[in-house]
Each structure stands twice: as structure tokens, then as C-alpha cells.
BAFI-3210 file (N, C-alpha, C; in Angstrom, 3 decimals, decimal comma, padded with zeros to 6 digits):
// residues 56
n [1|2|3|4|5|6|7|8|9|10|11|12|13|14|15|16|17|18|19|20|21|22|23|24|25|26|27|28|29|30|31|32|33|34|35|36|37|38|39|40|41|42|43|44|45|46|47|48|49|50|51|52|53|54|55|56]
n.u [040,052|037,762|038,013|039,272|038,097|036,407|037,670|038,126|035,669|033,063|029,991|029,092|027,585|028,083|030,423|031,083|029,387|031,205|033,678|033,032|032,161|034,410|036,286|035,148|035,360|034,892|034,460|034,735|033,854|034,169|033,898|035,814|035,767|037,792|039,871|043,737|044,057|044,373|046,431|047,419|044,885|045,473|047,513|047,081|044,879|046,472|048,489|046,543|045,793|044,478|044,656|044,427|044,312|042,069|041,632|038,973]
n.v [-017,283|-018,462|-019,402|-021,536|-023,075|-023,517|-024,769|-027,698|-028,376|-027,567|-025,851|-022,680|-020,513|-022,097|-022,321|-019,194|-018,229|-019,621|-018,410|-015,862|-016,454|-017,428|-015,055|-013,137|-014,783|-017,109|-020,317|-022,222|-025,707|-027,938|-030,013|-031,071|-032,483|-032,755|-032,646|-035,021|-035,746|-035,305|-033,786|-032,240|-030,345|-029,064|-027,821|-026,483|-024,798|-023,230|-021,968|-019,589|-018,381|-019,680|-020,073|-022,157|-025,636|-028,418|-031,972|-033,996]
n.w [013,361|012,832|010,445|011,024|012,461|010,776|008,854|010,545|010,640|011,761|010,679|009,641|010,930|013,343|013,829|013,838|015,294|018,326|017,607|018,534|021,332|022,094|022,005|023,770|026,399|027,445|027,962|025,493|024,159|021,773|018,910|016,514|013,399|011,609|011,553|011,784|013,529|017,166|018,165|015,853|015,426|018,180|017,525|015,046|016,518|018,073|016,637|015,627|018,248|020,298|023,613|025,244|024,885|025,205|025,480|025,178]
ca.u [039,572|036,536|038,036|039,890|037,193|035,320|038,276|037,716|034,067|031,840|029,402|029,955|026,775|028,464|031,893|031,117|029,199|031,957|034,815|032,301|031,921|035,711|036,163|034,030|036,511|034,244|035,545|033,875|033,862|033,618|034,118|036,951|036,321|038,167|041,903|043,843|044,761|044,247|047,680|047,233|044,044|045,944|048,593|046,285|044,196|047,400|048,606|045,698|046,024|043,896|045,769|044,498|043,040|042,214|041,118|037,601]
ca.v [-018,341|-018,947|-020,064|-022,412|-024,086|-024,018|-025,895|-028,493|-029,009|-026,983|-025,051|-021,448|-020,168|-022,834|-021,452|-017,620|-018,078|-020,701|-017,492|-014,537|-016,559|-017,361|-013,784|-012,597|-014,777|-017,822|-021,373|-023,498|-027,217|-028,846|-031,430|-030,684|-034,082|-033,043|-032,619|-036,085|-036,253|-034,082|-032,784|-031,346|-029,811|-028,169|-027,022|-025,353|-023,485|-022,551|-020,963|-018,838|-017,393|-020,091|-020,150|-023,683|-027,024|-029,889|-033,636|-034,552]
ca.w [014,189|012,246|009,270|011,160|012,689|009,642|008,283|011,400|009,925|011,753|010,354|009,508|011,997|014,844|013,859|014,380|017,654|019,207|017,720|019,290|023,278|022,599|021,919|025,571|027,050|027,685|027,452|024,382|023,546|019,869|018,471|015,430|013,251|009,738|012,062|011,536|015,255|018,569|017,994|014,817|016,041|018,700|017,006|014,302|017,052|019,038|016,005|015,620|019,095|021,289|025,021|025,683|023,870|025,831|024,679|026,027]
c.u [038,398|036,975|038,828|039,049|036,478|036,166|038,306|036,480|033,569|031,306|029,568|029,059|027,746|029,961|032,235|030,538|030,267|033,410|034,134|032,482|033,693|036,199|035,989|034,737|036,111|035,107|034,528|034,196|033,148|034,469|034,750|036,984|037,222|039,952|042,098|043,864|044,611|045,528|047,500|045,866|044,579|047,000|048,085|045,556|045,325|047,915|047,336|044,952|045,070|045,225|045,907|043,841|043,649|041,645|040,068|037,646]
c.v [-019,031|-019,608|-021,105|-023,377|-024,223|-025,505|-027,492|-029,028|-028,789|-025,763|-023,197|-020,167|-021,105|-021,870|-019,823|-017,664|-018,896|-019,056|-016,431|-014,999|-016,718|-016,130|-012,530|-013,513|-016,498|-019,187|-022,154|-024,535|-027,717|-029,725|-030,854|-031,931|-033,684|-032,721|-034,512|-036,559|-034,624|-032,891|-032,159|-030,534|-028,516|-027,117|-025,427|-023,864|-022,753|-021,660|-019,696|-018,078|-018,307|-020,682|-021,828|-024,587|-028,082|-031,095|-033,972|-035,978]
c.w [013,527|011,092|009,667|011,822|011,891|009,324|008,987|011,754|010,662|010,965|009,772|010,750|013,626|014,909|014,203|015,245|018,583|019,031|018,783|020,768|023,287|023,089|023,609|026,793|027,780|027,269|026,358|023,784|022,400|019,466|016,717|014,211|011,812|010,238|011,916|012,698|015,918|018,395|017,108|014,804|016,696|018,247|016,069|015,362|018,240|017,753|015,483|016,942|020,269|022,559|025,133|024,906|024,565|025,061|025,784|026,404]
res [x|x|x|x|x|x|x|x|x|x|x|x|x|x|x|x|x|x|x|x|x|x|x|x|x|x|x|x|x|x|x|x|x|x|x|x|x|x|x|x|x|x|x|x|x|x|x|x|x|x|x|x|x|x|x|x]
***
């Protein structure tokens, strides 16, 4: 999960606390800017085991 939001250009400190509250079961919102589109966003963090991804 972390290396997939790294790859979605945050940080690598933002990226292991946003995997850790995912983790505890918590819901967390970021901003993904290096996906081309929302869909390919979602797709990435659905394959890496996230239940849900919404569009702000």
C-alpha cells in the first residue's frame, strides 16, 4: 500500500501514516496527483486490497 501511494506522489512519511490509520481501519483522504485519471487511481488501490475509493 505504501509503495503504491508513494507511486501516486505522496511522500514516503505521508504514505506510511495514511497505510498505518488505513491499517486501524480508519477512513483517509489524499490527494493521488501522479494517477492519469480517478479510474486508474482506483483500480491501482483496489488491486492492492483497498475496499473503497471515492472522488472528492
Amino acid at each position: 500500500m505504501t509503495r503504491t501511494l508513494r507511486a501516486g506522489g505522496l511522500g514516503l512519511s505521508q504514505a506510511s501514516q495514511a497505510t498505518g490509520q488505513l491499517l486501524e481501519g480508519a477512513d483517509v483522504r489524499i490527494h493521488l496527483s501522479q494517477f492519469s485519471s480517478f479510474e486508474d487511481a482506483r483500480k491501482t488501490l483496489c488491486r492492492v486490497g483497498v475496499e473503497q475509493v471515492t472522488q472528492a
